[in-house]
C-alpha positions in Angstrom: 0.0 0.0 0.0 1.6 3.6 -1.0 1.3 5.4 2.1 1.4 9.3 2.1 0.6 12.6 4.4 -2.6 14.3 3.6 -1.9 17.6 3.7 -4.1 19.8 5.8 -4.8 22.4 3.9 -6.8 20.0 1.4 -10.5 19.9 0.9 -11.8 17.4 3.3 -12.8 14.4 0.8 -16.3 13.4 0.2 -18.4 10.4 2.0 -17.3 8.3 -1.2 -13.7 8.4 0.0 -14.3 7.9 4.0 -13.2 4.1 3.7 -10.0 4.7 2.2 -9.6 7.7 4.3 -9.8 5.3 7.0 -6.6 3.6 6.3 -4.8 6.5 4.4 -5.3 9.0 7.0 -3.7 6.3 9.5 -0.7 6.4 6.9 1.0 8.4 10.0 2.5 5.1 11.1 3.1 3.7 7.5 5.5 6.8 7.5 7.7 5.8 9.9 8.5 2.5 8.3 8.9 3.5 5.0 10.9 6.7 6.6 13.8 4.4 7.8 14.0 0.7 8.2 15.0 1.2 11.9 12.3 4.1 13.5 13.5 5.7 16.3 12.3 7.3 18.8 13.0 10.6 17.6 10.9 9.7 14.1 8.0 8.0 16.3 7.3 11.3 18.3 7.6 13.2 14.9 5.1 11.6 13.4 2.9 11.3 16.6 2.6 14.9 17.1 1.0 15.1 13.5 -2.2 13.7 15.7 -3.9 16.4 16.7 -4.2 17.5 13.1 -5.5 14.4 12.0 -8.3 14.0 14.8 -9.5 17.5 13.5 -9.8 16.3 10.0 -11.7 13.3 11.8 -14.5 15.9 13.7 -14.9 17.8 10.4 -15.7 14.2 8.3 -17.8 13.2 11.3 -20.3 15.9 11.5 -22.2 14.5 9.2 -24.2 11.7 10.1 -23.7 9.6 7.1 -19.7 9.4 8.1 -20.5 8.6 11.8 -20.1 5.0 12.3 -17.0 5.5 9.3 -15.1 8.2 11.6 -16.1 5.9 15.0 -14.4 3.0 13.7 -11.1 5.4 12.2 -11.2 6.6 15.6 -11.0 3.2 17.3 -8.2 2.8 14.8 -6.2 5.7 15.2 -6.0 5.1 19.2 -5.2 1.8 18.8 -2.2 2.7 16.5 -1.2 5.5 18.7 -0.6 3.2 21.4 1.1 0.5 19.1 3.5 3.3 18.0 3.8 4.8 21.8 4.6 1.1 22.6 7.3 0.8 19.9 8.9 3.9 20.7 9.8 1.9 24.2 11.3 -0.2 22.2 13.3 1.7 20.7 11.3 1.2 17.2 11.7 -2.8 16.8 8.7 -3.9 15.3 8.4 -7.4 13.4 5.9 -9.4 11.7 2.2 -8.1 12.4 2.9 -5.2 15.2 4.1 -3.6 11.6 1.5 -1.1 11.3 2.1 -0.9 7.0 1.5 -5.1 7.6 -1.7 -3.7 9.6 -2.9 -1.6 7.4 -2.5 -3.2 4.0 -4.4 -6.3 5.5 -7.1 -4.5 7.0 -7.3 -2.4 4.1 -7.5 -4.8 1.5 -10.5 -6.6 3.6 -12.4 -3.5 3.3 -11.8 -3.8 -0.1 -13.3 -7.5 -0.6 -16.4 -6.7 1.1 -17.1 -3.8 -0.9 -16.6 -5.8 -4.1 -18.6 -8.5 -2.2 -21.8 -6.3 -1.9 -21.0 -4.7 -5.5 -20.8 -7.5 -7.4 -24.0 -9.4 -4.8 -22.1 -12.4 -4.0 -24.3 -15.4 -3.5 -21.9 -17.1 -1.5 -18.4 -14.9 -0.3 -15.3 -16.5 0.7 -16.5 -19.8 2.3 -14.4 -22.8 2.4 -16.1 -26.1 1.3 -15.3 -26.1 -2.7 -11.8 -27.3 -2.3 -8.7 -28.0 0.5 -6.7 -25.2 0.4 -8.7 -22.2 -0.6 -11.8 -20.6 -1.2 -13.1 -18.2 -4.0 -14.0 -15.0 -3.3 -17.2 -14.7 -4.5 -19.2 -17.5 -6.3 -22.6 -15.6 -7.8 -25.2 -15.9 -10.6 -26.7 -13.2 -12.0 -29.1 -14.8 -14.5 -29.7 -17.4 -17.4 -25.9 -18.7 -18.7 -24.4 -15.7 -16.2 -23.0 -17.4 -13.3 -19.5 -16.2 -12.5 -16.2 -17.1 -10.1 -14.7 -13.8 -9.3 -11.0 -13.3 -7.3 -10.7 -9.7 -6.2 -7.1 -8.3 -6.0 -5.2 -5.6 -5.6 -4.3 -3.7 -9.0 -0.2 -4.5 -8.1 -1.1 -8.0 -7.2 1.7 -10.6 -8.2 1.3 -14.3 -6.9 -0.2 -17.6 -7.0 -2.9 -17.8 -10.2 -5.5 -19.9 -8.2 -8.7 -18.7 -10.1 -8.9 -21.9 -12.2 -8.4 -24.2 -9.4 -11.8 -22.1 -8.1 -13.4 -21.9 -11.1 -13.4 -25.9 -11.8 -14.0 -26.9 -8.0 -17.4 -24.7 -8.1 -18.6 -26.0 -11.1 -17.6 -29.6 -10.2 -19.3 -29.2 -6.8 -22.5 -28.1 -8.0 -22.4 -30.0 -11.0 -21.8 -33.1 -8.7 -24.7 -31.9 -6.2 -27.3 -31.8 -9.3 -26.7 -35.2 -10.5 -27.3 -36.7 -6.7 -30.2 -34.4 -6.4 -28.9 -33.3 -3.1 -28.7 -29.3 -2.0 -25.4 -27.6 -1.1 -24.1 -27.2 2.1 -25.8 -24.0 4.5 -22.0 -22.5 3.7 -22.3 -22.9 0.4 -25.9 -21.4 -0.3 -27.9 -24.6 0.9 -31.1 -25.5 -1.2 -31.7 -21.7 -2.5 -28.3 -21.3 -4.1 -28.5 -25.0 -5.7 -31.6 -24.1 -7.7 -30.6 -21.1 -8.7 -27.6 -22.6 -10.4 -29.2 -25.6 -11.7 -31.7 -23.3 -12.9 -29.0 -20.8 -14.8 -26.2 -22.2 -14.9 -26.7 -25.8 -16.6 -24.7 -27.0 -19.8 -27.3 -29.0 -21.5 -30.7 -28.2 -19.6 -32.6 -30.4 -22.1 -30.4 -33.7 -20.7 -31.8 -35.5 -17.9 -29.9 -33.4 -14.5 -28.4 -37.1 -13.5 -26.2 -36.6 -17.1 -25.3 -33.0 -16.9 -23.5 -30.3 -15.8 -23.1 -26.6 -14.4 -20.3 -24.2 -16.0 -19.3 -21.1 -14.2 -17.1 -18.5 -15.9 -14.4 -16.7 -14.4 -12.9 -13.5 -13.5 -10.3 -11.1 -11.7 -12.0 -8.0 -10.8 -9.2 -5.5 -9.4 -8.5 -2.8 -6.7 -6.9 0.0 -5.5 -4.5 -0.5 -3.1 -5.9 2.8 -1.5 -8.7 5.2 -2.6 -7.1 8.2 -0.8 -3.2 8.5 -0.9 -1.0 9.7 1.7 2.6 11.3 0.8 4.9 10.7 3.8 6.9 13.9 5.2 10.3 14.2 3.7 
């Protein structure tokens, strides 16, 4: 995630951007680990007495009752990093693994991402295990007659194991299998609703007998933004 410094002066972004806003405005820590590999505490309280600007800009997005629960949660956020980084800078800035607030961020930020696309793209059945060992697809859905899709959602920068075929063939192979047995998926899985819907959309040959046919579900990577609202860091 590109982390940056919003500067102050800026017009405070609209509702649209108050998700993103939530991480990027947190960027304050992401700026200290991208400042130097080693923060100290010199750079720790540098960036910590940007604070008091930043809860400001968090009052002027929260006056309006649409960004309320938004601003409550950055709020809960921004506390809980200040006393990560307060913590740190007892330590003399050694932070590892997941008390790296970039690690923080980018995960938390990229799971805010997946439910958005979840509820964009209405998602019968969203990142449930069951079709295979080893993963689970994203977002299993179908929209109508020969329509029914296998979407991954990643990041725009995204680099790493292509799994979306693996996903692709286990759904269609699951609920293919399902139909022929006459039996409904699992409650995970969308249960009896989510079986008739596909054996009603989604079927190869729906003139052949269900016990001699299959389902096919198409594929697709639909892609992200690592972050909606960028931060610059402080030289």
């Amino acid at each position: 995630m590109t982390a940056a410094r919003k500067n102050t002066t800026a017009p405070i972004p609209s509702a649209t951007t108050i998700q993103g806003e939530m991480w990027t405005s947190g960027g304050f820590a992401v700026c200290i680990f991208r400042s130097t590999a080693h923060p100290t505490p010199a750079t720790i309280d540098a960036v910590l007495a940007r604070l008091p600007a930043l809860r400001t800009t968090q009052q002027k997005l929260g006056a309006k009752a649409k960004n309320r629960d938004a601003i409550a949660a950055l709020r809960d956020e921004m506390d809980k990093q200040e006393g990560r980084l307060k913590r740190l800078k007892k330590k003399n800035g050694d932070w590892r693994g997941n008390n790296n607030p970039a690690i923080q961020f980018t995960k938390t930020f990229g799971q805010q991402a997946h439910d958005k696309l979840a509820r964009d793209y209405s998602c019968n059945v969203y990142d449930k295990a069951g079709y295979l060992s080893g993963g689970r697809p994203d977002c299993v859905v179908v929209k109508g007659k020969n329509d029914c899709w296998v979407y991954e959602f990643k990041p725009k920068d995204w680099a790493g194991t292509d799994r979306l075929a693996d996903y692709v063939a286990a759904v269609s192979s699951y609920h293919s299998a399902r139909m022929q047995r006459d039996e409904e998926a699992s409650s995970d899985l969308g249960g009896r609703a989510f079986q008739n819907l596909v054996e009603a959309n989604c079927r190869v040959n729906p003139d052949a007998p269900k016990k001699n046919d299959k389902v096919k579900f198409d594929s697709k990577y639909q892609s992200y933004d690592r972050c909606t609202f960028r931060y610059q860091c402080p030289e």
